[in-house]
Backbone as a ProteinNet text record, in pm:
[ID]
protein_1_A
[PRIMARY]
XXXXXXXXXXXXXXXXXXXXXXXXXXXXXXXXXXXXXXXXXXXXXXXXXXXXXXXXXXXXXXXXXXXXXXXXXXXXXXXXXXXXXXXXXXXXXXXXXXXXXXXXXXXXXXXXXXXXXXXXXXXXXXXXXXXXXXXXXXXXXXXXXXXXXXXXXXXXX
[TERTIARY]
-9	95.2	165.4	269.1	353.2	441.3	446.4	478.7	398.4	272.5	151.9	40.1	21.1	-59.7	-210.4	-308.4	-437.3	-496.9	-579.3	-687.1	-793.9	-900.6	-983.8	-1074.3	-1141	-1265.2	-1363.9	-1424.4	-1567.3	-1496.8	-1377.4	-1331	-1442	-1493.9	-1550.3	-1431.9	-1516.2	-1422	-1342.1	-1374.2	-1282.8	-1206.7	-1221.4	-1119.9	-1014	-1020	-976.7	-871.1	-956	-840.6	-739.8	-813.1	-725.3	-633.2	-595.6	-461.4	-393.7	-457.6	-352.9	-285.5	-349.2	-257.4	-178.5	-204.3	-96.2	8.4	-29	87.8	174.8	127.5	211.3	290	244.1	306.6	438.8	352.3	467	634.2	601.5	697.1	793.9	741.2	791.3	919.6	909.3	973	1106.5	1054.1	1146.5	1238.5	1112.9	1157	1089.5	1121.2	1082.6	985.9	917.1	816.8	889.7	972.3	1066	1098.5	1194	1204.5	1132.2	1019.4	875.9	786.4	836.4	776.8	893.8	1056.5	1116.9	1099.9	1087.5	1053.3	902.7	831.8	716.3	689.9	548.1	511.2	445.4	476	372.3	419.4	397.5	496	465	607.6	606.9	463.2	383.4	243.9	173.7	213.4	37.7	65.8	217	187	165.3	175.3	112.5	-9.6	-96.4	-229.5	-289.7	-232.9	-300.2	-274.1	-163.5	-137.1	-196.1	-248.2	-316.2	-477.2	-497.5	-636.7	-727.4	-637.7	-698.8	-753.9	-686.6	-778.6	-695.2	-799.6	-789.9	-678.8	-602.1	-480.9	-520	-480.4	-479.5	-459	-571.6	-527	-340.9	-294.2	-178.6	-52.4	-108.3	-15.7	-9.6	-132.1	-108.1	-21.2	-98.3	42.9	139	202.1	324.9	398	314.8	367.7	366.3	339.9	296.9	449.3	477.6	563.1	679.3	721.4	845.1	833.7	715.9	729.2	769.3	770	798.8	676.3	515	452.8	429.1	410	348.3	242.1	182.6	89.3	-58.6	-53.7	-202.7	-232	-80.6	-91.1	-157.2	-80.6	-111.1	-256.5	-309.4	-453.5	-518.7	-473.4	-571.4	-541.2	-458.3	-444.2	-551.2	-536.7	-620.1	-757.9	-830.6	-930.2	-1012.4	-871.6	-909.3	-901.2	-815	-876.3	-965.8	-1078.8	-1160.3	-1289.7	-1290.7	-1398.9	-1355	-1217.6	-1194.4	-1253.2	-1200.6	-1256.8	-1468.7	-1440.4	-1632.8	-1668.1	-1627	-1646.2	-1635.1	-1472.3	-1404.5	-1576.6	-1542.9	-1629.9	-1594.4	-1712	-1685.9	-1671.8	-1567.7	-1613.5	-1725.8	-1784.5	-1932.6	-1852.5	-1791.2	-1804.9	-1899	-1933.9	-2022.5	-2021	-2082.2	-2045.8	-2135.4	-2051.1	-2148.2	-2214.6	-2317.9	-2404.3	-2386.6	-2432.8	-2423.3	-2384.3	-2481.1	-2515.3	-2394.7	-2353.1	-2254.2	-2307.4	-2392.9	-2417.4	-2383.6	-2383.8	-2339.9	-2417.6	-2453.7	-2527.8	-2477.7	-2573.5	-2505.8	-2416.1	-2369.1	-2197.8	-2154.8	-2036.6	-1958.3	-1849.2	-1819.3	-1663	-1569.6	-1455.8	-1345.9	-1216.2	-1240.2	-1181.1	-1146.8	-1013.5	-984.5	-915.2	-970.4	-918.3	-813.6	-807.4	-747.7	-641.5	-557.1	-523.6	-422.4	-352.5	-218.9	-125.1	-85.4	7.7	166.7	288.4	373.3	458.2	539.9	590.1	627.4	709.3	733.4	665.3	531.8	379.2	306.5	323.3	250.7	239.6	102	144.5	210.1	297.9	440.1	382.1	228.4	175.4	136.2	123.2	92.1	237.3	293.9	456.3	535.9	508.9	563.2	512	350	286.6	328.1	347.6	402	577.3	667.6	782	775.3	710.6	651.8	633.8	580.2	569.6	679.1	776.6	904.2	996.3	995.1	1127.5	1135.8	998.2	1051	1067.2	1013.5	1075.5	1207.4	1295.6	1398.8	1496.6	1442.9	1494	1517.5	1405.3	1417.2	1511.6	1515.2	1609.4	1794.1	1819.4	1903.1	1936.5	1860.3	1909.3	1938.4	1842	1852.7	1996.5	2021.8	2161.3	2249.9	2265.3	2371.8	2355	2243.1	2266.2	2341.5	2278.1	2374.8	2470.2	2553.1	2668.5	2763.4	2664.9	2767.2	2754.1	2667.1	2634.7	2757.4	2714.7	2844.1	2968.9	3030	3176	3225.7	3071.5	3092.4	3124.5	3018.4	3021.7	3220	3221.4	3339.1	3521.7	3493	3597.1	3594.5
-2617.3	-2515.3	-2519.6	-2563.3	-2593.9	-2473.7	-2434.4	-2273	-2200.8	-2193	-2091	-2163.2	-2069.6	-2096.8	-2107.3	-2231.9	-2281.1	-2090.8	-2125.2	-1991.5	-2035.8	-1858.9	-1916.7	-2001.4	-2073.3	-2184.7	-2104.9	-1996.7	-1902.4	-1840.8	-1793.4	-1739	-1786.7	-1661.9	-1740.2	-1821.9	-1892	-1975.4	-1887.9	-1775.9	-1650.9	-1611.4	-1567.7	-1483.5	-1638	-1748.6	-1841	-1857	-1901.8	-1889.9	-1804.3	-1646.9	-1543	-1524.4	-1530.7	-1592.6	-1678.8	-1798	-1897.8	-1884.6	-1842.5	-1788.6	-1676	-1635.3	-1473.3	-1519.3	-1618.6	-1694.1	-1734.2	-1837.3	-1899.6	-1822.9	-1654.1	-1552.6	-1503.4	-1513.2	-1455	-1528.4	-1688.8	-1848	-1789	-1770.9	-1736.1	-1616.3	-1543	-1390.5	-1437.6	-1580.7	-1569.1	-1518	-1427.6	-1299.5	-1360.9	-1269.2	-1306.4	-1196	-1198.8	-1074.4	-927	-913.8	-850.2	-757.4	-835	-789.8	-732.1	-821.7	-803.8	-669.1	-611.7	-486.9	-390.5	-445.5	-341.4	-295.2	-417.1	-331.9	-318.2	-306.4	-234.8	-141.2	-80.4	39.8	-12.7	-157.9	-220.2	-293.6	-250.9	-328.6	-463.6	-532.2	-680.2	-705.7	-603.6	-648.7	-658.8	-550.7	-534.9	-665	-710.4	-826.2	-980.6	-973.1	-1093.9	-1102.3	-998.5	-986.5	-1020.2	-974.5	-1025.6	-1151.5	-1200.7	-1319.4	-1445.7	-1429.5	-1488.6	-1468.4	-1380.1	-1342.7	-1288.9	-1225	-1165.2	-1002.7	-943.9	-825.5	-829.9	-791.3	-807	-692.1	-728.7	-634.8	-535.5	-433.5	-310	-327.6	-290.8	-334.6	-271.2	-175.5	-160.4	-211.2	-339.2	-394.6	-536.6	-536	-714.7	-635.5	-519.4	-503.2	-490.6	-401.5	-443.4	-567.4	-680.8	-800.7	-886.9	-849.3	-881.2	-852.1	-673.2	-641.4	-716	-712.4	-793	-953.5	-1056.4	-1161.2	-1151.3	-1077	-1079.3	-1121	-1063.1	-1114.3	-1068.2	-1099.4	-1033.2	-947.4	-855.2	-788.1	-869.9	-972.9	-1045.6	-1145.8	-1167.2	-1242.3	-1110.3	-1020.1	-899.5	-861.4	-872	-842.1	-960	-1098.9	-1171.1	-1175.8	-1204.3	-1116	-1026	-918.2	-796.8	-847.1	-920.7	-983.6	-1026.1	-1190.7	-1219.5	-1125.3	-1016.6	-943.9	-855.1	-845.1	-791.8	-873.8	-1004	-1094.4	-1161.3	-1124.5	-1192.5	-1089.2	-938.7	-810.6	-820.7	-874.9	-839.4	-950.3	-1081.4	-1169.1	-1159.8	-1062.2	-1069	-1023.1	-1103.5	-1051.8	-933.3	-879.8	-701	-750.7	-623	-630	-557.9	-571.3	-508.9	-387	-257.4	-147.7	-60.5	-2.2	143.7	250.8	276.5	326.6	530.2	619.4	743.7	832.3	823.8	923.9	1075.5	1117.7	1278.4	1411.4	1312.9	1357	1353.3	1274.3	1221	1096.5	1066.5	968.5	779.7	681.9	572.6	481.7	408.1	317.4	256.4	151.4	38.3	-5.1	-57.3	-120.8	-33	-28.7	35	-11	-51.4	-107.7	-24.2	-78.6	-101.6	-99.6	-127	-158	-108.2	-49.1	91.9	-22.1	21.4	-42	61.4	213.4	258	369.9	336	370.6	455.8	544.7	669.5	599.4	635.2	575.6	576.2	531.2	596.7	659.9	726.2	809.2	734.1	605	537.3	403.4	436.2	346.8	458.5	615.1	670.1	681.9	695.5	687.2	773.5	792.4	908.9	1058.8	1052.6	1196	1308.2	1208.1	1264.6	1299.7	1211.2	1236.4	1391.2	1392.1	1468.1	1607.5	1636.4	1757.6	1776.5	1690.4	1726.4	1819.7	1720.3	1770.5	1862.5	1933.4	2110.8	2202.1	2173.5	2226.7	2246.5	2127.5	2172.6	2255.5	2213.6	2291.1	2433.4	2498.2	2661.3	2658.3	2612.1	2671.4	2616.7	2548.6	2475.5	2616.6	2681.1	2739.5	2858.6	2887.7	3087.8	3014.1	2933.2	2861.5	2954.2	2848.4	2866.5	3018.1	3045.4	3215.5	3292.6	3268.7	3348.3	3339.7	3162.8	3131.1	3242.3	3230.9	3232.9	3449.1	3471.8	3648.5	3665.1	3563.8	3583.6	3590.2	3505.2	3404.4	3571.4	3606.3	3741.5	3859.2	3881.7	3990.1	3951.3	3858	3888.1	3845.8	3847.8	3877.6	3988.3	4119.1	4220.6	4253	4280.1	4289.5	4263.4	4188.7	4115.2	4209.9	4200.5	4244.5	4415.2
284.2	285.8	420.9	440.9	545.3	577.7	716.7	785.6	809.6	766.2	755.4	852.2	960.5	1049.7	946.4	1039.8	954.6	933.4	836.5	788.4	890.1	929.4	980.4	930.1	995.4	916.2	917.7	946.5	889.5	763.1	707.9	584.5	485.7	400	257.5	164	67	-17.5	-88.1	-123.7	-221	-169.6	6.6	45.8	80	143.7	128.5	-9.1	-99	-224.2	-227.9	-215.2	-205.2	-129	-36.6	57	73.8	28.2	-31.8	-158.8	-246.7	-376.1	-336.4	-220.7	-182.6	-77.7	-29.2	50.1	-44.5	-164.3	-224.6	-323.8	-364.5	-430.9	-298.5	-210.1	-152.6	-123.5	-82	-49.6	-191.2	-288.2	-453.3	-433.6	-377.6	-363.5	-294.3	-211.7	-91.9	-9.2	42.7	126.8	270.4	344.6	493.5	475.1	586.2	640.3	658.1	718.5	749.7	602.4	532.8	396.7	321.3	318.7	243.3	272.3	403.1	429.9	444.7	368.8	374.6	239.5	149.1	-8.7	-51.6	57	-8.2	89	77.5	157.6	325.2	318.4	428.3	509.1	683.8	739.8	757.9	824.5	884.9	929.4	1034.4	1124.3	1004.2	895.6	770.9	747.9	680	573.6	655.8	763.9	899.9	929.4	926.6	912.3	783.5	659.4	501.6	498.6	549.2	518.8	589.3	709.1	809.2	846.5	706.7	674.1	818.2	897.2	965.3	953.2	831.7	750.6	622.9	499.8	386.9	338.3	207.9	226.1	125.6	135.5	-0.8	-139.1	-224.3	-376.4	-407.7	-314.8	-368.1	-321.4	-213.4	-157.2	-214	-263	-347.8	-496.7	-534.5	-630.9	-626.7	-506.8	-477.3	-492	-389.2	-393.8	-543.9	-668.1	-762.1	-808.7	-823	-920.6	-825.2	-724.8	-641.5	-680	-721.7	-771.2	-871.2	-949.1	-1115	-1217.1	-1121.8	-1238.2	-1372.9	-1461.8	-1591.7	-1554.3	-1681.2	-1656.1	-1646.5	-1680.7	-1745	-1567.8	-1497.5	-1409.6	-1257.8	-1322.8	-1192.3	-1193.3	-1333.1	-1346.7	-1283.3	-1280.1	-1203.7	-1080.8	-1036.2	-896.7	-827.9	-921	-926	-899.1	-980.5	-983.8	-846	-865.2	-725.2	-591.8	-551.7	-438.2	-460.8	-589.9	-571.1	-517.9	-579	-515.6	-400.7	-316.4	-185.9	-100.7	-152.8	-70	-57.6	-171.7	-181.8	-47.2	-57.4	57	194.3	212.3	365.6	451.1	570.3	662.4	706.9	743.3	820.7	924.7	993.6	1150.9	1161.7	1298.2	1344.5	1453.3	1380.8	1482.8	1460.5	1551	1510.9	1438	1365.6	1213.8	1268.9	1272.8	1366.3	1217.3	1293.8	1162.6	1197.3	1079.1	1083.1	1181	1282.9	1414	1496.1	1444.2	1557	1633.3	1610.2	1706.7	1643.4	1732.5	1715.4	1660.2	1497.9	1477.5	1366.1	1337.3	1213.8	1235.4	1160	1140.9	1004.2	1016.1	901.4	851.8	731.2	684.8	688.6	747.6	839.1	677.1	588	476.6	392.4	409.6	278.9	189.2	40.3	-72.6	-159.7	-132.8	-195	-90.2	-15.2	49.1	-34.8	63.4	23.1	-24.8	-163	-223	-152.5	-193.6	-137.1	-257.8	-246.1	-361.2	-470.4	-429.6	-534.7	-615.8	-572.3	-641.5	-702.2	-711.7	-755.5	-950.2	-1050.2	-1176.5	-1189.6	-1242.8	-1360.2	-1359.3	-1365.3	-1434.4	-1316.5	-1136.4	-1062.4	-962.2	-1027.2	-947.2	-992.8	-1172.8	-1224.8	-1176.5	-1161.7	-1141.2	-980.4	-909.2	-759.4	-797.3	-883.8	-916.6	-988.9	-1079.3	-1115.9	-1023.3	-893.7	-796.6	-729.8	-726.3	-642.9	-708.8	-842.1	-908.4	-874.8	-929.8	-893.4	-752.7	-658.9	-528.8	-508	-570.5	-534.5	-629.8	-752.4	-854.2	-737.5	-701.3	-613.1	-521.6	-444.2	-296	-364.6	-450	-507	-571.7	-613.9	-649.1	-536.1	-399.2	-287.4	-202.7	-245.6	-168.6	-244.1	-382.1	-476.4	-391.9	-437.6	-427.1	-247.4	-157.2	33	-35.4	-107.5	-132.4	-133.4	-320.6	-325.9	-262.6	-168.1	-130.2	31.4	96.2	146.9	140.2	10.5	-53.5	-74.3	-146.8	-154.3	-17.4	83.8	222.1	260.6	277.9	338.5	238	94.1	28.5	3.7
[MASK]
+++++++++++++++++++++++++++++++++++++++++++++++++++++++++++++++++++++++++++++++++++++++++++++++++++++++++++++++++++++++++++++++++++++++++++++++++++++++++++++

């Protein structure tokens, strides 16, 4: 793959695969980095790091990059797939993971797989119950303008 700095050589063989098939999804889009984190939720640095397998990317950022390739649903599911057995592979980092106490031990993963959606990745049913919530306060907004509106006309005439 020519442009793409080497992968590291400790990478497992999965997470390996898995970034080269996400490089070559991405060469497909032919978008720059730049682009690539203007139409999704993830910037230029996230998608330079997934791509250079220096940390594993968010199941909702390989979908992203999925629905912007144009894949089918059957292709997004393997996708899907593969970053679940690249994620199971990626090496951890070794930071200090604090127990209960507060205090400093183990190691702990570093690796959110289900990170905050952004409004326009969320499913239909959780978007809609947020937009139930806005309407009536948007409904009283508007009545309160409309009653200033006439109250000082009366006022005024």
């Amino acid at each position: 793959m020519s442009g793409w700095q080497a992968l590291p050589d400790d990478l497992p063989p999965e997470a390996r695969h898995f970034v080269e098939q996400l490089r070559q999804l991405k060469d497909r889009t032919g978008l720059s980095l730049v682009a690539l984190g203007a139409r999704t939720a993830y910037s230029k640095s996230s998608w330079h790091r997934y791509l250079n397998a220096t940390q594993p990317p968010p199941r909702q950022a390989v979908a992203a990059l999925c629905r912007i390739a144009g894949l089918d649903t059957t292709d997004a599911q393997r996708f899907d797939v593969r970053w679940e057995l690249a994620v199971q592979a990626w090496p951890r980092p070794a930071t200090p993971a604090r127990t209960a106490e507060g205090e400093q031990g183990g190691t702990g993963e570093q690796y959110e797989d289900e990170p905050t959606l952004p409004w326009w990745d969320e499913p239909p049913g959780e978007r809609a119950s947020g937009m139930n919530r806005l309407l009536p306060a948007a409904a009283l907004l508007l009545v309160l303008v409309l009653l200033l509106g006439v109250a000082g006309a009366v006022a005024s005439g």
